[in-house]
N, C-alpha and C positions, 0 to 999 in steps of 0.2 A: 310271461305272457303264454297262456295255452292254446296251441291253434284250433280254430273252429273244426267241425266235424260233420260235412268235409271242408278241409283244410283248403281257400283259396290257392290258387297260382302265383307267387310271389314272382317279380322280375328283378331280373341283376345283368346287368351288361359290361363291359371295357369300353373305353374311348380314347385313342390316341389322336392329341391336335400337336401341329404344328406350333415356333411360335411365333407369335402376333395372332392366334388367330381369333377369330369371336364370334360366335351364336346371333342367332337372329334373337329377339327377344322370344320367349315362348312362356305358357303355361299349364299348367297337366293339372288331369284331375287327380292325380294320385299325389303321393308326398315322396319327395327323394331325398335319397341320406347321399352324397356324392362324399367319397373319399379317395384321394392325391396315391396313386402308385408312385409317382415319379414327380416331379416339380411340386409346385403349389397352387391348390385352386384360388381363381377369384371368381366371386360370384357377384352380382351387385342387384341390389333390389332395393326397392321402396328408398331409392335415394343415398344408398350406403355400398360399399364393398366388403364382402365378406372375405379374406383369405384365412387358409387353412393349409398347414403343410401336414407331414403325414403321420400327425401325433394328436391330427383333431380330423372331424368331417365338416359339410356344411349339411345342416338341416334346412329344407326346405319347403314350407307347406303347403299340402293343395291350394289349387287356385293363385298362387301367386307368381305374378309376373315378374322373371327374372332374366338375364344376361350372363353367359360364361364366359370366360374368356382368360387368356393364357400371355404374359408376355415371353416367356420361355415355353420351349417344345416340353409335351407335361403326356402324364396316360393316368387316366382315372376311373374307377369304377362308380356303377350306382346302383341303387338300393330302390327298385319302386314299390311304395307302398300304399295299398288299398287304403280310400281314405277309410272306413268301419274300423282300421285300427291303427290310425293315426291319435287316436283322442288321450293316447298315452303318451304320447311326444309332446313335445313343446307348440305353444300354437302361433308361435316368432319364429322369423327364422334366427337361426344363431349358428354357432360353431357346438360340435359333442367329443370330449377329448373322446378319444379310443384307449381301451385298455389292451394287454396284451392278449387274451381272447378273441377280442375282436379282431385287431390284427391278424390271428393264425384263422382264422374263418374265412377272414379277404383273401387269404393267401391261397386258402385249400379251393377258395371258389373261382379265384381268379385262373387257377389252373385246370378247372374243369367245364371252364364256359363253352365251351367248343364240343365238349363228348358226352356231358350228362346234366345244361343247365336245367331242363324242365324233369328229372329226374327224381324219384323220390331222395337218395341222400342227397339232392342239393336243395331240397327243398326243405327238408331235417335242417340243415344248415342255415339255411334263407332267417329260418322260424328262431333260431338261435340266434342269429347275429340282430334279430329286430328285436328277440325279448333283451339282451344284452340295451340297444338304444335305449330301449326305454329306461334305463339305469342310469347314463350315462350322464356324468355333468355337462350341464349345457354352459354356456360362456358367448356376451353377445357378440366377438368375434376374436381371433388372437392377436389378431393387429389394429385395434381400434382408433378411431380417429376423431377429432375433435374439429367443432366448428367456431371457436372461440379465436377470435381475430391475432391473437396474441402467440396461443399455445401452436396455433394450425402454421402458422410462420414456420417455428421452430419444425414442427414432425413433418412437413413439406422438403424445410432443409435438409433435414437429417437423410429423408427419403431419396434424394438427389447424392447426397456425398454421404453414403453409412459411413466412412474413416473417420469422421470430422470427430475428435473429440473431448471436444469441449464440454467444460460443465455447466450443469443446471443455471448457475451462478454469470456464470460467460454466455449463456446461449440469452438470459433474463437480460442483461446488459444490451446485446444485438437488438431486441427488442422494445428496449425503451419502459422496463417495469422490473420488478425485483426478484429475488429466487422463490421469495414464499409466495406470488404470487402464482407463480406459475407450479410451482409442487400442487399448489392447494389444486389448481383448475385440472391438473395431471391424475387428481386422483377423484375429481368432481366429472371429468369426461370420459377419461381409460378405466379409470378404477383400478391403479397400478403406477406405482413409482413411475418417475421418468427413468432410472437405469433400466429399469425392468421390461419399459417397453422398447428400448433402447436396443436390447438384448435378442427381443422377439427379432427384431428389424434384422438385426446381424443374419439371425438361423435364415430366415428366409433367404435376404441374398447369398448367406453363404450354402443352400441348400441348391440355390440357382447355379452358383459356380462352380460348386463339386461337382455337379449332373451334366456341367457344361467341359469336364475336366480338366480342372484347374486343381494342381496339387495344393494338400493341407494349408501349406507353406506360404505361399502365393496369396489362398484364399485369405490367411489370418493376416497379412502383412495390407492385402487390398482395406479390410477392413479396420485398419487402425489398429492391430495388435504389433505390440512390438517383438512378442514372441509367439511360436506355435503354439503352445502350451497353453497358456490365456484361453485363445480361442476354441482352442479342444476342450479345457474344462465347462466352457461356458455353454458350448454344444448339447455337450453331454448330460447336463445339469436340467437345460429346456428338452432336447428330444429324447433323452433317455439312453442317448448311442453314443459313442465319440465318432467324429466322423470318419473313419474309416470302416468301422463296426458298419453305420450306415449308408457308405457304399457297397457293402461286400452283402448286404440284406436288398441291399435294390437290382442290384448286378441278379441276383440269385433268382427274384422274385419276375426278372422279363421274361 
């Protein structure tokens, strides 16, 4: 994306909430990219919850009415953007993985909100980190959820006790219907194996309990690993860090 000449004002902010806490509903004319310093966003709109921990954002389009809100103490930034060049973003909101650019952009701005954000290099920046958006793959959220009487049992459970586990097979049993019926709905709702989203569920809580600090150890054993190990590789595989990596990048980044 090449910025116009002259080049609007881009906004970018931090927000640190508390947790429990939660937004009045609001809507803007602009479009916001919000990304997770620390916890995991939820955002909930048009009847859905969006969560994103900090290896996606959430997109959110002009005009649309949404809710944030935080069960753990979380700090996140946003991205506002003029709707004239929002027509290259998606026009759902969704989740946008982040790549490592984007990443080191959040970082470099998040450190200079305070001393140079209306500045020309933050705004060199601003203009980078929105041509990068438009790149990005979108994903309608990391943790998606189903309305399907059956599967929604299951991912409610699961959500309650992430240790719990059992298989596809065993959870199909609790429910009163078979494994293939429920893989088939798993991939007709998530678009994603049940281990897979299984998996998401873990990082999340286990991203809650490391920030909350609770050693590796503790975290993998809460969540049904029988060893450290397990858990770390699984980590690393979805966020791209092991978790120690990723507290020593969040530690860095306050």
């Amino acid at each position: 994306m090449t910025p116009p000449a002259p080049a609007p004002a881009l906004e970018f902010k931090v927000v640190h909430v508390r947790a429990g806490h939660e937004d009045a509903p609001a809507t803007h004319d602009t479009g916001q990219f919000v990304h997770a310093i620390s916890g995991v966003i939820e955002v909930g709109m048009g009847g859905r919850v969006l969560l994103a921990p900090p290896q996606y954002g959430v997109w959110i389009p002009p005009g649309l009415e949404h809710v944030s809100s935080n069960r753990h103490e979380a700090s996140y930034a946003t991205l506002y953007v003029p709707q004239p060049w929002c027509a290259e973003l998606p026009a759902q909101a969704c989740t946008l993985a982040v790549n490592p650019l984007m990443l080191a952009l959040l970082d470099s701005l998040r450190e200079g909100t305070t001393t140079w954000l209306h500045a020309a290099k933050a705004q060199r920046l601003l203009w980078v980190l929105l041509d990068q958006l438009t790149e990005a793959p979108p994903h309608d959220s990391y943790l998606p959820m189903s309305q399907d009487p059956l599967l929604a049992q299951v991912l409610h459970a699961l959500q309650a006790q992430p240790w719990d586990t059992r298989s596809l097979a065993d959870w199909a049993g609790s429910v009163h219907t078979t494994e293939r019926t429920l893989a088939r709905r798993c991939q007709r709702d998530l678009n994603m194996p049940f281990n897979e989203w299984r998996q998401r569920l873990k990082v999340l809580k286990g991203i809650a309990l490391l920030e909350a600090g609770h050693a590796v150890k503790r975290v993998a054993m809460d969540l049904g690993y029988s060893a450290p190990s397990a858990f770390i590789s699984m980590f690393q595989r979805q966020v791209g860090l092991t978790p120690q990596a990723y507290m020593q990048h969040k530690r860095a980044t306050r």
